[in-house]
BAMIVO-891779 format. One record per residue (C-alpha): z, x, y; residue in one letter; residue number from 1. Coordinates in steps of 0.1 Angstrom, whole numbers, m for minus. Example, Ala and Ser with C-alpha at 12.3 -4.5 7.8 and 13.67 -1.06 7.14 Angstrom:
2
@zz: 78 xx: 123 yy: m45 rest: A nr: 1
@zz: 71 xx: 137 yy: m11 rest: S nr: 2
This chain:
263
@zz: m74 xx: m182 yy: 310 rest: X nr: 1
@zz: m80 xx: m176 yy: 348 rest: X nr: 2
@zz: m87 xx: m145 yy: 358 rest: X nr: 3
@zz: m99 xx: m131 yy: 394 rest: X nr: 4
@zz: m111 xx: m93 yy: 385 rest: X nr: 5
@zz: m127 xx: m102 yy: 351 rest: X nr: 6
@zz: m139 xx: m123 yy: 330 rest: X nr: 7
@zz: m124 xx: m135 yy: 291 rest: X nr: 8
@zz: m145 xx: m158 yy: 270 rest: X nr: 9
@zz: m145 xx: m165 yy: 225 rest: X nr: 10
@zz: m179 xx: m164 yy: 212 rest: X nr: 11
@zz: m181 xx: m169 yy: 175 rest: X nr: 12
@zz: m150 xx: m149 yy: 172 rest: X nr: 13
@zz: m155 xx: m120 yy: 190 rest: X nr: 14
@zz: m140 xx: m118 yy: 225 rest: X nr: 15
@zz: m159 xx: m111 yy: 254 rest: X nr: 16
@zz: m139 xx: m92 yy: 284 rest: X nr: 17
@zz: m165 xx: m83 yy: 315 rest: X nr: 18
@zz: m154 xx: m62 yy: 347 rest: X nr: 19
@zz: m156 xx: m85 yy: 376 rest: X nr: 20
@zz: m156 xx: m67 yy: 406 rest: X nr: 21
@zz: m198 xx: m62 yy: 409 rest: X nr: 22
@zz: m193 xx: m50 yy: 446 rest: X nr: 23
@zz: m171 xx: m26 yy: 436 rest: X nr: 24
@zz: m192 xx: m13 yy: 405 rest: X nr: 25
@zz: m165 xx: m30 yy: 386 rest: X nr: 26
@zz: m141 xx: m2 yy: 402 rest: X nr: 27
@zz: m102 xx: m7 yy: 387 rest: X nr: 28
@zz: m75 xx: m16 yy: 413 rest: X nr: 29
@zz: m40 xx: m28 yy: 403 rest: X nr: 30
@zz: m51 xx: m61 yy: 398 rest: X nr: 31
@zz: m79 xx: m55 yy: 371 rest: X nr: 32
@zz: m57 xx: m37 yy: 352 rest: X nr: 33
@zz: m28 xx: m58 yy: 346 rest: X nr: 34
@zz: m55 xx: m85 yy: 334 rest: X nr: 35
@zz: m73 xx: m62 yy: 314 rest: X nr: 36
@zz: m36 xx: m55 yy: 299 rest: X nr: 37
@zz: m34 xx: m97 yy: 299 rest: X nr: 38
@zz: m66 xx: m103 yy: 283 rest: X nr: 39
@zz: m65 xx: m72 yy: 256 rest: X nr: 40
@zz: m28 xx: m87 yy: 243 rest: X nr: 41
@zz: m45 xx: m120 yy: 238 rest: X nr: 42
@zz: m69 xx: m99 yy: 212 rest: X nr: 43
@zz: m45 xx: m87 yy: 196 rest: X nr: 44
@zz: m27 xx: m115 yy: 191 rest: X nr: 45
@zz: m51 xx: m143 yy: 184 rest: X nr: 46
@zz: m60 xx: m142 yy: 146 rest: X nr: 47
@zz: m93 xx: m163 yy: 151 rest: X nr: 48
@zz: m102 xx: m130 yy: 177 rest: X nr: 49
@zz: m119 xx: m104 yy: 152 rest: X nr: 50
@zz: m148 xx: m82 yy: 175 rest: X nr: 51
@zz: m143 xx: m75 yy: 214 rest: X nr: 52
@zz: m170 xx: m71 yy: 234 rest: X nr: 53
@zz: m163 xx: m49 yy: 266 rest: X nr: 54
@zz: m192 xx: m50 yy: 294 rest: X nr: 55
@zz: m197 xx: m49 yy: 334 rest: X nr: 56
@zz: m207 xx: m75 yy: 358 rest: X nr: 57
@zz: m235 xx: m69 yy: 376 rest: X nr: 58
@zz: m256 xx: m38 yy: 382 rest: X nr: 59
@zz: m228 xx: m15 yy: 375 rest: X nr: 60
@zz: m207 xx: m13 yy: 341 rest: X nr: 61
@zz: m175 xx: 9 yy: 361 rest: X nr: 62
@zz: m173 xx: 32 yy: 387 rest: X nr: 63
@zz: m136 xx: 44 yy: 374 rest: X nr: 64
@zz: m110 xx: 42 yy: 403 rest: X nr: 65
@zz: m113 xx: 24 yy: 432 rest: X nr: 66
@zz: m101 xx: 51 yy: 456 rest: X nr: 67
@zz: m101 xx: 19 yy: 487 rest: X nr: 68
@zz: m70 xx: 10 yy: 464 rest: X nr: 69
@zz: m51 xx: 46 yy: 471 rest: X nr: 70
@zz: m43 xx: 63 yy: 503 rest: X nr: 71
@zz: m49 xx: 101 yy: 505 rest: X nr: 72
@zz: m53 xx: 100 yy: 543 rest: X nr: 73
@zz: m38 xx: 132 yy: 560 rest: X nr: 74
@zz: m8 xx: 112 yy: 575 rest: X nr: 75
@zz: 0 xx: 96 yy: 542 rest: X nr: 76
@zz: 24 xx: 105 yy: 514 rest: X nr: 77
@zz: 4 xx: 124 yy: 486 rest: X nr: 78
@zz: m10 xx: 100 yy: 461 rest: X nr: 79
@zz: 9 xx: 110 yy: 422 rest: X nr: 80
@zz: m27 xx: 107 yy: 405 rest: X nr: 81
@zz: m6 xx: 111 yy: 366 rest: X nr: 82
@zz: 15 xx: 79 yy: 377 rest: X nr: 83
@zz: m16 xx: 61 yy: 374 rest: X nr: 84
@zz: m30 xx: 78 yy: 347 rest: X nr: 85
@zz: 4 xx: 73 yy: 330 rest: X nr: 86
@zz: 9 xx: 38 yy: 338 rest: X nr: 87
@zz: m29 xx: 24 yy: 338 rest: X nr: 88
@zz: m56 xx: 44 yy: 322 rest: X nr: 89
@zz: m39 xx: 60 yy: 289 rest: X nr: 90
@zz: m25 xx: 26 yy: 279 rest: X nr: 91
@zz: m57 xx: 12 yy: 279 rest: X nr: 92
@zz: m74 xx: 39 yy: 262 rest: X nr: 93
@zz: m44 xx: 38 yy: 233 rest: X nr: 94
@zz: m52 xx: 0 yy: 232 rest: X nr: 95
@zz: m90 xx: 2 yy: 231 rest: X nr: 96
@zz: m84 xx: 30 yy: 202 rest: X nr: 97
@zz: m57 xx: 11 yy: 185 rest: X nr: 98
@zz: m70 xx: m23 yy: 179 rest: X nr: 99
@zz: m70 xx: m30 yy: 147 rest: X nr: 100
@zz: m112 xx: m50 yy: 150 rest: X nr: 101
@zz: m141 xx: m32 yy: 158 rest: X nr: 102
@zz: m150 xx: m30 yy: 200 rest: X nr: 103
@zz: m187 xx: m31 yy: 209 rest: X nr: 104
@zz: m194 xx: m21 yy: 243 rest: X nr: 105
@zz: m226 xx: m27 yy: 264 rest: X nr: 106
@zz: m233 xx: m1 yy: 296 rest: X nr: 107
@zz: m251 xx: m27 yy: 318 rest: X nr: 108
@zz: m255 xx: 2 yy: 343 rest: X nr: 109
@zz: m237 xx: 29 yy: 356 rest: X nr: 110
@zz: m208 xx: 47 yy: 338 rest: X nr: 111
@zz: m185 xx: 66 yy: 360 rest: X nr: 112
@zz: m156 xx: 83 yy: 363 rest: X nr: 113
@zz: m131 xx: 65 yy: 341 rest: X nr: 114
@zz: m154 xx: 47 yy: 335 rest: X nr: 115
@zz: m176 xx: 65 yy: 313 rest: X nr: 116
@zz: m145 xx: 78 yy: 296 rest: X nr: 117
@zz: m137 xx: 37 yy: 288 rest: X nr: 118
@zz: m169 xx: 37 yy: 270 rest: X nr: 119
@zz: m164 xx: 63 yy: 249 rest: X nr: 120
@zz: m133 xx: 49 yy: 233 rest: X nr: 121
@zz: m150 xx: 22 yy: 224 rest: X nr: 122
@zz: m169 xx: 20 yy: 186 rest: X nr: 123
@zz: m200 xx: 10 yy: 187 rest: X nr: 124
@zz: m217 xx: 16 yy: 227 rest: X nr: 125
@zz: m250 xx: 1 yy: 237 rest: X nr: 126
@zz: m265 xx: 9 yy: 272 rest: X nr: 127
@zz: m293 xx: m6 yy: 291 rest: X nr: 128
@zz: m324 xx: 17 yy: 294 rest: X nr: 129
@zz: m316 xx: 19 yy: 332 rest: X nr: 130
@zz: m278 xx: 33 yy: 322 rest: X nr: 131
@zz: m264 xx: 62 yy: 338 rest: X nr: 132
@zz: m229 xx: 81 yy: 326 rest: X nr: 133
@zz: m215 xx: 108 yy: 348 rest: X nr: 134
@zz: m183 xx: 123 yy: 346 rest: X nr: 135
@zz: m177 xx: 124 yy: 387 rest: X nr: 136
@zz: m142 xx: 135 yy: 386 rest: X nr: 137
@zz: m153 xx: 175 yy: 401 rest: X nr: 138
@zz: m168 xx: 159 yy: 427 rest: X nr: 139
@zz: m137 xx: 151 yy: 442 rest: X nr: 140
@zz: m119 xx: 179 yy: 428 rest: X nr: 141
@zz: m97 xx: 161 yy: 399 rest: X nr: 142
@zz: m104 xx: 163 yy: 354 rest: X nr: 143
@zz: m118 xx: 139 yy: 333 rest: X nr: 144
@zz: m87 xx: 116 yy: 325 rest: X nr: 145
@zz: m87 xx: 85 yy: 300 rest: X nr: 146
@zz: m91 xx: 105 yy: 273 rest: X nr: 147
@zz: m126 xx: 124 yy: 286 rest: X nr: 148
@zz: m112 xx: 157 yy: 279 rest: X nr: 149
@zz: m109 xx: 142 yy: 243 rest: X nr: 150
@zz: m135 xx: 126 yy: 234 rest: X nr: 151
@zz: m165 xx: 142 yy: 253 rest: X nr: 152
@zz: m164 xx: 173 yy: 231 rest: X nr: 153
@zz: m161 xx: 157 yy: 201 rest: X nr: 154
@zz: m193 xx: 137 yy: 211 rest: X nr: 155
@zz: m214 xx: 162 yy: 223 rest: X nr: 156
@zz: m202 xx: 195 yy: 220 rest: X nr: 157
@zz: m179 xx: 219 yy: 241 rest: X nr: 158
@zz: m211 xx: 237 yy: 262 rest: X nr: 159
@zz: m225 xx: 203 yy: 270 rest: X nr: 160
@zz: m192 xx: 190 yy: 273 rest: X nr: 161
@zz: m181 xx: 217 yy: 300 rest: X nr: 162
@zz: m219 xx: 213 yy: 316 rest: X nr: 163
@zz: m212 xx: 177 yy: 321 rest: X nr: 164
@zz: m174 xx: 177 yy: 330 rest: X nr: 165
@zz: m180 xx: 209 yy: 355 rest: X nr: 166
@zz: m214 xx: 201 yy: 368 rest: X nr: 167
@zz: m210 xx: 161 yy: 373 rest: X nr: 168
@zz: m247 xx: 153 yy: 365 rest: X nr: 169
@zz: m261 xx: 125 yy: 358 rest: X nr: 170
@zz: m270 xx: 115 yy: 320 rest: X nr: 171
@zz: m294 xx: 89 yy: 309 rest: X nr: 172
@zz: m290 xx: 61 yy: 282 rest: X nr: 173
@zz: m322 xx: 82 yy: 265 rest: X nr: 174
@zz: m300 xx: 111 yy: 269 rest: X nr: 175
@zz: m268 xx: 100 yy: 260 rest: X nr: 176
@zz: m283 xx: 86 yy: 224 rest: X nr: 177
@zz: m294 xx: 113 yy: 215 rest: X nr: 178
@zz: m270 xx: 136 yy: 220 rest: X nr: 179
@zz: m250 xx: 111 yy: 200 rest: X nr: 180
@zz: m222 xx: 98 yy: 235 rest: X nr: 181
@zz: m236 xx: 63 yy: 227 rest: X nr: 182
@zz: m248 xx: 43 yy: 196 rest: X nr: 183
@zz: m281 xx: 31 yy: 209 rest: X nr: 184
@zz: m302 xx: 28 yy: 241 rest: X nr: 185
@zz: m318 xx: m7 yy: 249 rest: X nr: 186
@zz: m340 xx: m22 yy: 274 rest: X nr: 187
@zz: m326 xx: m37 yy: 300 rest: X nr: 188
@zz: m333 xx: m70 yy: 298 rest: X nr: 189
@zz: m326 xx: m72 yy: 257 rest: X nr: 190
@zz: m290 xx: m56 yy: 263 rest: X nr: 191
@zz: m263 xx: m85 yy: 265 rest: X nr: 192
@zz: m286 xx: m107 yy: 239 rest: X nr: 193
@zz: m283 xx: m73 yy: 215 rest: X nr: 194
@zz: m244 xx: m69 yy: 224 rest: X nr: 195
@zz: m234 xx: m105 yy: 214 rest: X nr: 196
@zz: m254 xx: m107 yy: 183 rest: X nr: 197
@zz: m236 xx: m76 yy: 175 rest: X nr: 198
@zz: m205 xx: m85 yy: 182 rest: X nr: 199
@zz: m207 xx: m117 yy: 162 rest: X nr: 200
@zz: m217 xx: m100 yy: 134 rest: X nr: 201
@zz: m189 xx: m82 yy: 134 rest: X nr: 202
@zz: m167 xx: m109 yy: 139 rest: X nr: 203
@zz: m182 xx: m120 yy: 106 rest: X nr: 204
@zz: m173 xx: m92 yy: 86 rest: X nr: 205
@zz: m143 xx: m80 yy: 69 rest: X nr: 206
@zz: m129 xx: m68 yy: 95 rest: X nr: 207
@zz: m90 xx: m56 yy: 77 rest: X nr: 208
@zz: m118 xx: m31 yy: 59 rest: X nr: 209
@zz: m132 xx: m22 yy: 97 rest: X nr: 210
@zz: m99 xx: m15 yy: 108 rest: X nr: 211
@zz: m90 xx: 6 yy: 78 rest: X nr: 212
@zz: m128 xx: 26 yy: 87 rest: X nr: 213
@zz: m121 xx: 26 yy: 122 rest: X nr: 214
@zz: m82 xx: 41 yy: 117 rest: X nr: 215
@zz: m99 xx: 68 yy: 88 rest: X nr: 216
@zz: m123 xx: 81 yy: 110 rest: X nr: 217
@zz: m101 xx: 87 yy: 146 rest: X nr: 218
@zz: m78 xx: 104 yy: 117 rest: X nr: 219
@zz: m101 xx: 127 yy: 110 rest: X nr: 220
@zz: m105 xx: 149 yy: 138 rest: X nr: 221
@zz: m69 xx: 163 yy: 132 rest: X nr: 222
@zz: m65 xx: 162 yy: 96 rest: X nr: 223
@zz: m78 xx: 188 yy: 71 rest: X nr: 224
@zz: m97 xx: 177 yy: 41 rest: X nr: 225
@zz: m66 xx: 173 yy: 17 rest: X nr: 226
@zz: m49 xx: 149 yy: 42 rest: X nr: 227
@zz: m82 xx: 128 yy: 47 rest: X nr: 228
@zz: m85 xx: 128 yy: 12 rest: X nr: 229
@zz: m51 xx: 111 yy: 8 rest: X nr: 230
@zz: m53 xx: 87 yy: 39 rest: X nr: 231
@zz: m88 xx: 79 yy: 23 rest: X nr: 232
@zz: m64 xx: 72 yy: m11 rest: X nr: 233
@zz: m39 xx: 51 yy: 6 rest: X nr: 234
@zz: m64 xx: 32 yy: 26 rest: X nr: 235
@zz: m84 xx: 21 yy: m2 rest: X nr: 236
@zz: m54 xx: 9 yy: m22 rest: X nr: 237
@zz: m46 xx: m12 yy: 9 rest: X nr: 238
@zz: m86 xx: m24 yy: 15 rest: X nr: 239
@zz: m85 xx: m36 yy: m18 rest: X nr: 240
@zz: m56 xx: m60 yy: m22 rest: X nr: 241
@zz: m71 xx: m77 yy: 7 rest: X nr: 242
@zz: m83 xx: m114 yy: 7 rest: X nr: 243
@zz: m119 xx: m100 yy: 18 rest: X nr: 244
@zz: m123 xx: m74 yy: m8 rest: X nr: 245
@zz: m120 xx: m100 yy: m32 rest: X nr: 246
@zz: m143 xx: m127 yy: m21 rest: X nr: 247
@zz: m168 xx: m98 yy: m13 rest: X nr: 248
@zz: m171 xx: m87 yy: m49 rest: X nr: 249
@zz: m170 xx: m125 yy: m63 rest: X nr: 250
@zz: m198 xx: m129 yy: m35 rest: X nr: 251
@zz: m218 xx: m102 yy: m46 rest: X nr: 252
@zz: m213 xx: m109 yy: m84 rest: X nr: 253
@zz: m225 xx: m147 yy: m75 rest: X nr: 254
@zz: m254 xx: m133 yy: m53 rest: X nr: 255
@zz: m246 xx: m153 yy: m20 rest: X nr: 256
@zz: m232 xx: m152 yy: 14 rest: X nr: 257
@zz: m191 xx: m136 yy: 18 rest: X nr: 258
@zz: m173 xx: m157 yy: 41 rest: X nr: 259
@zz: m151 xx: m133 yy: 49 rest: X nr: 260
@zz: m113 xx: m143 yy: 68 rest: X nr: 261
@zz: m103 xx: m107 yy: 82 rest: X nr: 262
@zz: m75 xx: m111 yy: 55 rest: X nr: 263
């Protein structure tokens, strides 16, 4: 596939999908998101797909919206900013949420904006060392869309949640491990290397079981304990009358490799 605002490339089964628009700090315009759209259908649709890797090109992983793509002149009708979250930014986030394979993202440098709230829909986040996340949205007097609102104080907590979201500071990679926004924090230069091995690995794995994990665990920030206890029930009657379940038990039993199908 051709693509001008990003990049889309198999590895090993997992599916690689980088921002392209370096001068822009990977920005989105119209045109990045209808490939995103393009390129995420084609993950859900190719069986030999089983990981995606989402990262940035160039210095910057996303700088959110790129406001050169809306007019809020004084002369000019006013922008309808939920048209675009509408249309854009929450399908994406229900997609990145939704897939039914495990999504590795790598924070090759700044975070921003949507941007930041992109990563954190993700499952598994690596950043460089030299990473920055900040949720800029005050600075131009608008809220933490894509699902920030959501997902940042579940992450972090509701005081460093309002701290970030009010104050628009900067956090670091360092930081952002270990107040748990991201998985791990790795040097710069070890970052994409990491991120693919990861995502290969994962491609690897029994990935109908990843899905069931991944689908259990969003759950269960709305459920109470007797409902997780019965999705846990119904997902493990499911997990088990999968292809992989059995080869990984006849694998285990024969001490050697799984070669597992995401069946």
């Amino acid at each position: 596939m051709r693509f001008e605002t990003i990049t889309f490339d198999l590895d090993e089964g997992a599916a690689v999908l980088t921002l392209n628009r370096p001068e822009t700090l990977n920005s989105f315009n119209e045109a990045m998101h209808r490939e995103v759209r393009e390129a995420l259908k084609t993950v859900r649709t190719d069986a030999s797909i089983r990981c995606l890797l989402l990262t940035g090109a160039g210095r910057g992983f996303c700088a959110g919206q790129d406001l050169g793509d809306r007019s809020v002149s004084a002369d000019t009708e006013v922008p309808d900013l939920g048209d675009s979250v509408e249309r854009n930014y929450n399908p994406l986030i229900r997609a990145l949420y939704g897939l039914e394979l495990p999504v590795v993202c790598a924070v090759n440098g700044v975070a921003a904006g949507a941007g930041a709230s992109i990563a954190m829909a993700c499952d598994i986040v690596l950043a460089a060392r030299s990473a920055k996340f900040v949720q800029a949205f005050c600075n131009i007097g608008v809220i933490p869309d894509s699902g920030g609102t959501w997902a940042l104080p579940r992450l972090v907590g509701m005081p460093r949640a309002k701290g970030l979201a009010l104050l628009g500071g900067k956090v670091s990679a360092e930081q952002a491990e270990q107040w748990g926004m991201i998985w791990q924090c790795i040097d710069d230069e070890k970052l994409q290397e990491t991120a693919r091995t990861l995502a290969r690995q994962l491609a690897r794995a029994p990935t109908r079981g990843l899905a069931l994990i991944k689908r259990a665990l969003n759950a269960s920030t709305a459920n109470s304990l007797d409902e997780q206890l019965e999705l846990e029930k119904e997902f493990m009657r499911s997990a088990g009358q999968t292809e992989d379940y059995r080869e990984g038990v006849a694998a285990f039993m024969e001490k050697r490799q799984p070669n597992f199908k995401g069946r």
